[in-house]
N, CA, C and O atoms as a MOPAC input file, in Angstrom:
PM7 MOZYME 1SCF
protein

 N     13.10200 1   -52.44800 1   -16.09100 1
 C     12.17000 1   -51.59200 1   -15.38600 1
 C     10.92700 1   -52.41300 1   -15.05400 1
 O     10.63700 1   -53.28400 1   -15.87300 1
 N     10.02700 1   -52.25100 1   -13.81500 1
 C      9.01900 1   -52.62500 1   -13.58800 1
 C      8.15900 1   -52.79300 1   -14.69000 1
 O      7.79100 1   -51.74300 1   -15.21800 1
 N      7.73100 1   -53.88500 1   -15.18700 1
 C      6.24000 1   -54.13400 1   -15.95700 1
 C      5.18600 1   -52.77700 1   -15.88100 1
 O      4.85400 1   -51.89400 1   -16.67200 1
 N      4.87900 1   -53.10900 1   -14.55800 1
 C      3.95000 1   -51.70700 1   -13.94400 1
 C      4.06900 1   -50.21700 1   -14.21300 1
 O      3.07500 1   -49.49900 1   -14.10100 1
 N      5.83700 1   -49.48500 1   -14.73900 1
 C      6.24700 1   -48.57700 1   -14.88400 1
 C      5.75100 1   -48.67500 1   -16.18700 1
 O      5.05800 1   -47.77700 1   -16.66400 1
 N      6.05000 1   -49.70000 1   -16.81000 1
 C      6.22400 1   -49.75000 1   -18.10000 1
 C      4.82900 1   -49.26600 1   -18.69400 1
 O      4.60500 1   -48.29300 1   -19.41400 1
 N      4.00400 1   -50.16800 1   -18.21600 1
 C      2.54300 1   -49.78900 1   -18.66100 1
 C      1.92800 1   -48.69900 1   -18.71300 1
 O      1.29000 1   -48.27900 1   -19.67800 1
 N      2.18800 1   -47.83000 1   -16.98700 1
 C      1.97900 1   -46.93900 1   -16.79600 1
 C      2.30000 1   -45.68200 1   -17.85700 1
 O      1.50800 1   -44.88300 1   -18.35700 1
 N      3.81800 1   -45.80400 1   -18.02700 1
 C      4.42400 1   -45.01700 1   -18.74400 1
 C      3.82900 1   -44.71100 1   -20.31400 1
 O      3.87300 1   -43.60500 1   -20.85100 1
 N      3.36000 1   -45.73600 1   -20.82100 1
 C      2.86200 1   -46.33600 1   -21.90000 1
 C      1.55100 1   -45.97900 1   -21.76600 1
 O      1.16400 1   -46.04300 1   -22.93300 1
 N      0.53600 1   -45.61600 1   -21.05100 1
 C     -0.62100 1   -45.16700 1   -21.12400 1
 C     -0.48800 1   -43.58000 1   -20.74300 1
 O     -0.99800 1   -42.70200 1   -21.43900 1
 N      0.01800 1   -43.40300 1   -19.93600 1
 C      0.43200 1   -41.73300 1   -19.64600 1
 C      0.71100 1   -41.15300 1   -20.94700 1
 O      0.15500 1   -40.06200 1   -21.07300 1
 N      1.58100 1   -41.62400 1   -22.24500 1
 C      1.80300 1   -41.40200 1   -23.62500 1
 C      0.54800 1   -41.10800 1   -24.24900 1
 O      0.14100 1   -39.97800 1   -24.51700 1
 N     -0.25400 1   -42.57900 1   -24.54200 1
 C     -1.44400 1   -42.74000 1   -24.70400 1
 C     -2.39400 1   -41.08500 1   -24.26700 1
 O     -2.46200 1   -40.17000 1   -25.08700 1
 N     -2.81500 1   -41.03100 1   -23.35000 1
 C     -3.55200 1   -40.35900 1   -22.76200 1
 C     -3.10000 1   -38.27000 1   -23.38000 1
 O     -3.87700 1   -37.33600 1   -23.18400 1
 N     -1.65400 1   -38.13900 1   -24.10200 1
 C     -1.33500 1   -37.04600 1   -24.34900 1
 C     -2.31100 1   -36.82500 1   -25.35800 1
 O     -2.21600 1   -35.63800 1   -25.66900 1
 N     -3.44900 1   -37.53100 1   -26.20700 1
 C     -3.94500 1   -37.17100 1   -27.29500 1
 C     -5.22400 1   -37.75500 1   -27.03600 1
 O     -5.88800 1   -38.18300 1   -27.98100 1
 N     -5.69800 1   -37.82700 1   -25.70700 1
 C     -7.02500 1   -38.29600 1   -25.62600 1
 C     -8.05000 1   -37.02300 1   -25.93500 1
 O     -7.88200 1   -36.00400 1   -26.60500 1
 N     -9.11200 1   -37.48100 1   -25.21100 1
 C    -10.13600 1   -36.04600 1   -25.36600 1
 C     -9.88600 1   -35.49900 1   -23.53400 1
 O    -10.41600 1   -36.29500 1   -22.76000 1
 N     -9.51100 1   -34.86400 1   -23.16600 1
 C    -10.06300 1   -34.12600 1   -21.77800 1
 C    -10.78700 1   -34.01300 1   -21.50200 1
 O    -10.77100 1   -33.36600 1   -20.45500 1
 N    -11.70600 1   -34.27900 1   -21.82000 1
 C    -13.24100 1   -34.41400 1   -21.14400 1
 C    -13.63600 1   -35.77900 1   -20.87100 1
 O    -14.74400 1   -36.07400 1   -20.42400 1
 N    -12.63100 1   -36.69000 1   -21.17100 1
 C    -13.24700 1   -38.18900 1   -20.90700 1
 C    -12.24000 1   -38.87000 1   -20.23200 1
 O    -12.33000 1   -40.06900 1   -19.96900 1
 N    -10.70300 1   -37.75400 1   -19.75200 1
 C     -9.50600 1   -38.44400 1   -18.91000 1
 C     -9.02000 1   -37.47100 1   -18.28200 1
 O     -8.99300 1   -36.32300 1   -18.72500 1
 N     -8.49600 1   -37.89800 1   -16.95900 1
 C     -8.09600 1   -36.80400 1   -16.11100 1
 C     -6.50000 1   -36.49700 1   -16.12200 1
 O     -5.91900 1   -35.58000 1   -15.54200 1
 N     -6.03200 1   -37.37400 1   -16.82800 1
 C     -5.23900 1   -37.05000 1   -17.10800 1
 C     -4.67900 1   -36.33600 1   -18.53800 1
 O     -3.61500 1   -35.71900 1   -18.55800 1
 N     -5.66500 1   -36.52700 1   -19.90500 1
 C     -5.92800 1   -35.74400 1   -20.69800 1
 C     -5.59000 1   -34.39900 1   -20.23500 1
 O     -4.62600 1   -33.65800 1   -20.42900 1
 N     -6.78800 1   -34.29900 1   -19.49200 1
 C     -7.08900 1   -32.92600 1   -18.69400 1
 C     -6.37400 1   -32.02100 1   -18.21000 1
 O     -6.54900 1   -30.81700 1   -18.39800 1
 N     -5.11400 1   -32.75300 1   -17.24000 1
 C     -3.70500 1   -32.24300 1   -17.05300 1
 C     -3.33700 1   -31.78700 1   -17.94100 1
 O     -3.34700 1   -30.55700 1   -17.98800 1
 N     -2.89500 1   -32.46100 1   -18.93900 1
 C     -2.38800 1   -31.84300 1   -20.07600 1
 C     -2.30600 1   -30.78200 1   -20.80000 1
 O     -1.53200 1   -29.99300 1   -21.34300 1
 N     -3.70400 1   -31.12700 1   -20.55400 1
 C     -4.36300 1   -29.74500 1   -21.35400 1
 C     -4.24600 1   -28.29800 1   -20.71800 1
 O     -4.33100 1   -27.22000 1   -21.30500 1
 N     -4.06300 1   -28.50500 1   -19.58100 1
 C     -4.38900 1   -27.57600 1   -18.45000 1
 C     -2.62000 1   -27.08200 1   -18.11700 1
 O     -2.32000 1   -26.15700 1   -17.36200 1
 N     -1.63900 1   -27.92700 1   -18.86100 1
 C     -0.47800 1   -27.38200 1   -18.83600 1
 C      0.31100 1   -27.74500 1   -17.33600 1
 O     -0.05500 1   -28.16900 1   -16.24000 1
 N      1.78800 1   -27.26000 1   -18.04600 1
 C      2.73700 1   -27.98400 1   -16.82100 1
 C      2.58200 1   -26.95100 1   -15.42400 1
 O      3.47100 1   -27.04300 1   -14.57700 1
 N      1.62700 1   -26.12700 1   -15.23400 1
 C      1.52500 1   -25.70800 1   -13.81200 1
 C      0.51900 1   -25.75300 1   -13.22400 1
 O      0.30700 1   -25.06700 1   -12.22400 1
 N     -0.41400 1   -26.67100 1   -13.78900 1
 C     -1.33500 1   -27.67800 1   -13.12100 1
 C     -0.66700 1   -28.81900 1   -12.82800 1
 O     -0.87900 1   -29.33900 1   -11.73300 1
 N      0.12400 1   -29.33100 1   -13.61200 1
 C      0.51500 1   -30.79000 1   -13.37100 1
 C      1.26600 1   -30.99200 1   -12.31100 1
 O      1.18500 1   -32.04800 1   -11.68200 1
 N      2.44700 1   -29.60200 1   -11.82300 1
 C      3.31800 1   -29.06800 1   -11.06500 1
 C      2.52600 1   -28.88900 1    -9.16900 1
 O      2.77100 1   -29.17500 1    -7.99800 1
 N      1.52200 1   -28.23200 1   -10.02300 1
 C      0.42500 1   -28.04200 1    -8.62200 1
 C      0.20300 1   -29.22400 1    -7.79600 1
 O      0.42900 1   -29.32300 1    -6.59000 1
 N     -0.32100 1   -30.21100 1    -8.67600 1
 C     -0.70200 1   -32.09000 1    -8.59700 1
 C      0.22400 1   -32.27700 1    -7.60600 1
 O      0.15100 1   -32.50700 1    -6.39800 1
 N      1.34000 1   -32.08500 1    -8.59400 1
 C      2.84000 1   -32.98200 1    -7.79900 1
 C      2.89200 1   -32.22800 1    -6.29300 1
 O      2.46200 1   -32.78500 1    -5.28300 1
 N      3.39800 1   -31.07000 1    -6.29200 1
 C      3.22300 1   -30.38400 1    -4.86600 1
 C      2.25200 1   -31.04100 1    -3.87100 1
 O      2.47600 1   -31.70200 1    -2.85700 1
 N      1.45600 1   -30.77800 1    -4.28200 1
 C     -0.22200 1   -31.07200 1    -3.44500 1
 C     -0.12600 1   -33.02600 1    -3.10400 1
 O     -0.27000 1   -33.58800 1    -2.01800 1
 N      0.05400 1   -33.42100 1    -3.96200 1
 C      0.62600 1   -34.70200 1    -3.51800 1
 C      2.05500 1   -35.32600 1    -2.36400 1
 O      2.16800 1   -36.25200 1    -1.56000 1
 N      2.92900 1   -34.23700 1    -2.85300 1
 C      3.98400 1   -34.55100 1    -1.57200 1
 C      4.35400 1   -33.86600 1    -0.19000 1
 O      5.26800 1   -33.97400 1     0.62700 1
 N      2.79000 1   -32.83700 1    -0.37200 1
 C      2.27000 1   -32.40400 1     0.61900 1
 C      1.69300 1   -33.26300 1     1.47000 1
 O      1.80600 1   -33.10500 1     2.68600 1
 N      0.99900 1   -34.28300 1     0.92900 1
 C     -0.15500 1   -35.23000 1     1.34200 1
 C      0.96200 1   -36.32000 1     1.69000 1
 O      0.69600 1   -37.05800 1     2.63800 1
 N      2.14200 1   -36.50100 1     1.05400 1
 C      2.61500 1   -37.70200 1     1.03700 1
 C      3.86200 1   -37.11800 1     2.52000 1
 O      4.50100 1   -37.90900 1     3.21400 1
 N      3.88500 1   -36.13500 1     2.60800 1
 C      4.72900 1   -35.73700 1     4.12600 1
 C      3.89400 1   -35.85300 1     5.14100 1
 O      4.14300 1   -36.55600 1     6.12000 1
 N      2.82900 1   -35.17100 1     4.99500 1
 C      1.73700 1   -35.32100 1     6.23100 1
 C      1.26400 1   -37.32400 1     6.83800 1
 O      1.11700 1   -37.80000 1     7.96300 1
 N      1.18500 1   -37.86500 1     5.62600 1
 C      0.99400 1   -39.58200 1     6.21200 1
 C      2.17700 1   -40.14800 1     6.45400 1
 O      2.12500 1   -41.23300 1     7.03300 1
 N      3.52500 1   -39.60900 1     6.10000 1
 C      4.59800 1   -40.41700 1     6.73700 1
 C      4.87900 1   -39.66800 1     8.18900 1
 O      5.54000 1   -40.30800 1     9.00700 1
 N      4.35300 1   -38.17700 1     8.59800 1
 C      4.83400 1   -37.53700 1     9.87600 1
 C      3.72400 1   -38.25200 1    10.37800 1
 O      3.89500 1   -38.23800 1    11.59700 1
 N      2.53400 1   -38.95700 1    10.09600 1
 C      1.04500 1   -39.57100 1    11.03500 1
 C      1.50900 1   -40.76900 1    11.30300 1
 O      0.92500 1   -41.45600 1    12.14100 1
 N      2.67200 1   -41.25400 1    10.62500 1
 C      2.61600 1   -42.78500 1    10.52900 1
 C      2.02200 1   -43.93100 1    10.51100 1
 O      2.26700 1   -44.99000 1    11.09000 1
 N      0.98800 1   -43.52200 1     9.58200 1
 C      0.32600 1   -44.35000 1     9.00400 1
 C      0.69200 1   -45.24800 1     7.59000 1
 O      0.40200 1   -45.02500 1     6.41500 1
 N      1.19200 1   -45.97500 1     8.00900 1
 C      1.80400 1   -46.75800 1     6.83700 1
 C      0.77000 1   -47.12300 1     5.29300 1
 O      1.19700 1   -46.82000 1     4.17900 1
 N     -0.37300 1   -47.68800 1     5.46300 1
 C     -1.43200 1   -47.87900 1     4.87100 1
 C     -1.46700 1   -46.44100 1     3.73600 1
 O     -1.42900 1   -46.37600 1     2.50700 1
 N     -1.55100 1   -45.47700 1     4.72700 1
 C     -1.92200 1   -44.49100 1     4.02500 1
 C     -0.96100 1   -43.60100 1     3.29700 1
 O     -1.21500 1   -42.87900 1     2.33400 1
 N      0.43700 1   -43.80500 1     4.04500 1
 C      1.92400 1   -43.66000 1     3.38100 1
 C      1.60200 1   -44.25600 1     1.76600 1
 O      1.63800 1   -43.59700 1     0.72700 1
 N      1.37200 1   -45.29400 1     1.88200 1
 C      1.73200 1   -46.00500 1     0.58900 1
 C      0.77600 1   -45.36700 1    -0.11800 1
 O      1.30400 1   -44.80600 1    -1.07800 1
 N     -0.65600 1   -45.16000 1    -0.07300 1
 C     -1.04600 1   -44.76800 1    -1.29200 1
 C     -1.05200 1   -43.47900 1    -1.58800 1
 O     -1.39500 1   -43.23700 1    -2.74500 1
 N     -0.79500 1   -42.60200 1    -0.94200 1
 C     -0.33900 1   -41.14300 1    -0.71500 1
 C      1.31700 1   -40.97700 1    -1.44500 1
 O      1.71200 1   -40.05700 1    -2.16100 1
 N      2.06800 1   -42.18200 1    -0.99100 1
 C      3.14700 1   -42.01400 1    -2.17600 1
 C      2.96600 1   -42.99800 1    -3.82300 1
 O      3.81200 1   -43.34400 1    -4.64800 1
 N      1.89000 1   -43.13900 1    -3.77500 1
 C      1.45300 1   -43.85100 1    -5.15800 1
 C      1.06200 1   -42.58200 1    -5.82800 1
 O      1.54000 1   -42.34200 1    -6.93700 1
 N      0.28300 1   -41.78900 1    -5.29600 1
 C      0.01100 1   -40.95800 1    -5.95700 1
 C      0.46200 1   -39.81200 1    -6.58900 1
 O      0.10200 1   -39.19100 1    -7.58900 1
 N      1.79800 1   -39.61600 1    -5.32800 1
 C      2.66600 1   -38.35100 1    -5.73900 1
 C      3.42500 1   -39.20900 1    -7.24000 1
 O      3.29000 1   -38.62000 1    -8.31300 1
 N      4.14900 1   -40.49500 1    -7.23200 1
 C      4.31700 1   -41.20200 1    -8.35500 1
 C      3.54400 1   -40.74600 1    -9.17700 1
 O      3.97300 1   -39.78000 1    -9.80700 1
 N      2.36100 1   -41.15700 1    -9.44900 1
 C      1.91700 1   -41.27900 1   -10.43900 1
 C      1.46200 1   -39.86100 1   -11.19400 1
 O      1.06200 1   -39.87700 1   -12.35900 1
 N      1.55400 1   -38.74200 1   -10.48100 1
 C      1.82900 1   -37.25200 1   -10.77300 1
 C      3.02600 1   -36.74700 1   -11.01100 1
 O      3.17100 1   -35.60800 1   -11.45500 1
 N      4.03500 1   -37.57000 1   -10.73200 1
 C      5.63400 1   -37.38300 1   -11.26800 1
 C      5.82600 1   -37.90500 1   -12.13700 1
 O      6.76300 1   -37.47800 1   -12.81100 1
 N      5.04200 1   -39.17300 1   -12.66500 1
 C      4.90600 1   -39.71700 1   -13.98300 1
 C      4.59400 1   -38.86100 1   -14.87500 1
 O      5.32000 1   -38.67800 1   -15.85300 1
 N      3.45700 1   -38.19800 1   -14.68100 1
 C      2.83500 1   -37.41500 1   -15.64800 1
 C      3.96700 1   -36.03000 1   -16.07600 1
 O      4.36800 1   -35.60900 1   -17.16100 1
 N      4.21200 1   -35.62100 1   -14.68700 1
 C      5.26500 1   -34.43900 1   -15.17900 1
 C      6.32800 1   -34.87100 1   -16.00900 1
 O      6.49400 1   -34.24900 1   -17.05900 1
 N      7.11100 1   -35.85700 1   -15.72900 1
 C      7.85300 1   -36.18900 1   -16.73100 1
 C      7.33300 1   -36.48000 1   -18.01100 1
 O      7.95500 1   -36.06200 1   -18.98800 1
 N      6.07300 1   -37.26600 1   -18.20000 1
 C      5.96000 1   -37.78400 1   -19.78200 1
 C      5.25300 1   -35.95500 1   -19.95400 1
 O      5.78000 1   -35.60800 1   -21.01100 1
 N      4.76400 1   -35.26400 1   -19.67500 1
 C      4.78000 1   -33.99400 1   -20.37300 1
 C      6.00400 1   -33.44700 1   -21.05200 1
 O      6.19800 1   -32.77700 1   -22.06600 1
 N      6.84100 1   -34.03900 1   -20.01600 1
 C      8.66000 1   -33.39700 1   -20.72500 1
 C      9.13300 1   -34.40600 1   -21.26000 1
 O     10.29100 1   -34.79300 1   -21.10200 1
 N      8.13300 1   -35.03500 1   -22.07700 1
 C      8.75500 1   -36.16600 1   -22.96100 1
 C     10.18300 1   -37.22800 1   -21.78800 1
 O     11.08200 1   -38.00500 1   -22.10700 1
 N     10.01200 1   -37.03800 1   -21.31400 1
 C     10.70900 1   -37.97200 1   -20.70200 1
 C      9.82900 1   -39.73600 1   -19.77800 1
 O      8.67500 1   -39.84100 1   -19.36300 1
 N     10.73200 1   -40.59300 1   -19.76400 1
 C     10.56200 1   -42.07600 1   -19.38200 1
 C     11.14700 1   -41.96500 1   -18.20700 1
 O     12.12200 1   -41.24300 1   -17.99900 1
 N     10.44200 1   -42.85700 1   -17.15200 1
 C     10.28800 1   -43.43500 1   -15.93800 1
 C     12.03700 1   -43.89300 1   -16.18400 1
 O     12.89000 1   -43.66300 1   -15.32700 1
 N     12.26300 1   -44.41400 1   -17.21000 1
 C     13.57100 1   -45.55700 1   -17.46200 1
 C     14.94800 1   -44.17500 1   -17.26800 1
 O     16.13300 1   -44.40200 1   -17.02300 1
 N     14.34100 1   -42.87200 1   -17.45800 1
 C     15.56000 1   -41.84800 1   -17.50600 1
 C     15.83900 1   -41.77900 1   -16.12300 1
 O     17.03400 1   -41.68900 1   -15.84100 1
 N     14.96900 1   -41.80200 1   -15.12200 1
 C     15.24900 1   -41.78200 1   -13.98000 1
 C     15.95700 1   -42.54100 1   -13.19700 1
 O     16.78900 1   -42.19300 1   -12.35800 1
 N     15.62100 1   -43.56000 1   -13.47900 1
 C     15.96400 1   -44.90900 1   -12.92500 1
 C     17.58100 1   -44.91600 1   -13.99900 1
 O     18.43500 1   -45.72800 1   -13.64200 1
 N     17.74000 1   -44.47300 1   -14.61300 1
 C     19.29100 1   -44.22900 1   -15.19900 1
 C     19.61900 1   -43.82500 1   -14.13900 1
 O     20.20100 1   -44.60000 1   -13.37900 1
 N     19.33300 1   -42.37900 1   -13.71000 1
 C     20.35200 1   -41.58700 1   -13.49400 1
 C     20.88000 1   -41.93700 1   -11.97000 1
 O     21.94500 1   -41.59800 1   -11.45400 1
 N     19.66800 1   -42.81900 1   -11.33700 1
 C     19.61700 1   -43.16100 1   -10.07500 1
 C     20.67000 1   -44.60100 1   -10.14100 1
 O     21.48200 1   -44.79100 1    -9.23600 1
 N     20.56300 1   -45.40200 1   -11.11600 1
 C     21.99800 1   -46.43200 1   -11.24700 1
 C     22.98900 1   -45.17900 1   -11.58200 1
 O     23.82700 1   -45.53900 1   -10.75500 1
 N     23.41400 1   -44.30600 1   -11.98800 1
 C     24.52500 1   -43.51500 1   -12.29400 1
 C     24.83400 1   -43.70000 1   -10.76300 1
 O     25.81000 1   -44.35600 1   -10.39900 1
 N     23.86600 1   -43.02700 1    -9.77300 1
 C     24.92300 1   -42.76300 1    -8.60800 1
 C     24.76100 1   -43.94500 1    -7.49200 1
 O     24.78500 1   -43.68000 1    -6.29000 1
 N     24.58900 1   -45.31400 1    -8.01000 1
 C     24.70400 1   -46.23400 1    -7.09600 1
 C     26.06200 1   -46.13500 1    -6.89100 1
 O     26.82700 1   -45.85000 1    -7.81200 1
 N     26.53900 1   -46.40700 1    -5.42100 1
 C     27.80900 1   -46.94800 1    -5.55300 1
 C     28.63800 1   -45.66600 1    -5.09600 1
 O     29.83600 1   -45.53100 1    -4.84900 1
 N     27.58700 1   -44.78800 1    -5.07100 1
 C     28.40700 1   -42.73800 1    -5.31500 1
 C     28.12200 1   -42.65300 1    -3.91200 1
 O     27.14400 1   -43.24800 1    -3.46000 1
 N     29.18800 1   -41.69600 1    -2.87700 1
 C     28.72200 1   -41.19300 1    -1.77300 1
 C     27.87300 1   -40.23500 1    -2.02100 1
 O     27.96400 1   -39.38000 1    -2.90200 1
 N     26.67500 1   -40.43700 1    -0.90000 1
 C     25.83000 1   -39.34500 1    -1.69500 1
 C     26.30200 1   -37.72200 1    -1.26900 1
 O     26.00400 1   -36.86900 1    -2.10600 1
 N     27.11700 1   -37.18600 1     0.15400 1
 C     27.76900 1   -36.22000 1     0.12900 1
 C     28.64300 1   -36.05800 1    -1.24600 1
 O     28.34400 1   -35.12900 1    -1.99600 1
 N     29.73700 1   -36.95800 1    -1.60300 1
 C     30.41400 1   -37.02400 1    -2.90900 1
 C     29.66300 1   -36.11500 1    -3.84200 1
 O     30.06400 1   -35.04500 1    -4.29800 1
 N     28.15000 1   -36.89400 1    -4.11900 1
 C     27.17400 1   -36.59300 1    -5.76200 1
 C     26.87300 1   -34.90300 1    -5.15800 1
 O     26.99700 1   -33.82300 1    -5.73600 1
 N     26.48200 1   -35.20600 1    -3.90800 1
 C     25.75500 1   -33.72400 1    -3.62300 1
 C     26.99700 1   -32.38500 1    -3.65000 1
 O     26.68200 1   -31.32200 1    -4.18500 1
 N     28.06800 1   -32.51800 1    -3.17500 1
 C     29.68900 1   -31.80000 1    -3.38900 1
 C     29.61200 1   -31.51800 1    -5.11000 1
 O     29.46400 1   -30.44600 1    -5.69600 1
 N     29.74900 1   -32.70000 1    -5.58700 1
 C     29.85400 1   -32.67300 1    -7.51400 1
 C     28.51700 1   -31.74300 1    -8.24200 1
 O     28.38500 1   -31.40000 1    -9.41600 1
 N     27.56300 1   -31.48200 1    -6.99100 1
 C     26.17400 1   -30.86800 1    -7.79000 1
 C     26.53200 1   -29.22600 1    -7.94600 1
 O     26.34900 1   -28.36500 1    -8.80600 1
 N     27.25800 1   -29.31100 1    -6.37300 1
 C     27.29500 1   -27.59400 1    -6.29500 1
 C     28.34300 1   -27.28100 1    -6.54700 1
 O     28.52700 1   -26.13900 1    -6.12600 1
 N     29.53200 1   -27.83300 1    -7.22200 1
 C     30.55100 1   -27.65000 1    -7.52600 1
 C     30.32200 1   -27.24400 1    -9.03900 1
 O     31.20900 1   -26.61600 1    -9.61700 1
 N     29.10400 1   -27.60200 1    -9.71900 1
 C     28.78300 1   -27.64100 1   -11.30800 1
 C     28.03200 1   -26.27700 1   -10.88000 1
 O     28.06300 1   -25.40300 1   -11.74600 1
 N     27.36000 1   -25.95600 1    -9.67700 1
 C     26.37100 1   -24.80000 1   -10.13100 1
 C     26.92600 1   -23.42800 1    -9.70300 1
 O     26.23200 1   -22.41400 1    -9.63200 1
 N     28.33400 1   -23.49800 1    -9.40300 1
 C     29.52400 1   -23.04500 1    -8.90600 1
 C     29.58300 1   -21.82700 1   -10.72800 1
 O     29.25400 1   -20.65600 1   -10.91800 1
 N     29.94300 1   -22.49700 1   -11.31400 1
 C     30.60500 1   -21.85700 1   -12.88000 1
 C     29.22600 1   -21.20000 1   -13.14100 1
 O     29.03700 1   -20.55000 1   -14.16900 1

């Protein structure tokens, strides 16, 4: 995994037991998973609007940010950057009609 994930991931941990009043991401926390949920939305709101402007510049840090608010949602659910990036090697190699057929075929039962 990226160094960068790694760290990230590793301070996002960090930050579950800071004070909220001195981290904003504390703060999230504190404020629970439908603030953090809000973040994420509101970010790939922002992050659709600069890829329909095509502004590349602003693409990128507009999708840094929705990242780094999907970071957070996950380490709230105790989960690692590294689970993702599993599941995303699971379906290398997978047609993605194939994976998407196998999704609704499970939500079928």
């Amino acid at each position: 995994m990226n160094d960068t994930l790694n760290r990230l991931a590793a301070l996002l941990e960090q930050r579950k037991t800071a004070d909220p009043q001195t981290s904003y991401v504390a703060k999230l926390y504190a404020k629970g998973i439908d603030s953090i949920l809000k973040k994420v939305g509101e970010e790939a709101a922002e992050t659709i609007i600069a890829a329909k402007n095509g502004d590349k510049e602003h693409l990128v840090y507009e999708t840094a940010d929705l990242w780094f608010h999907t970071l957070i949602m996950l380490a709230y659910a105790d989960l690692k950057p590294q689970d993702v990036l599993d599941e995303l090697s699971r379906r290398e190699g997978l047609s993605g009609l194939a994976e998407k057929a196998s999704r609704q075929e499970g939500n079928a039962e």
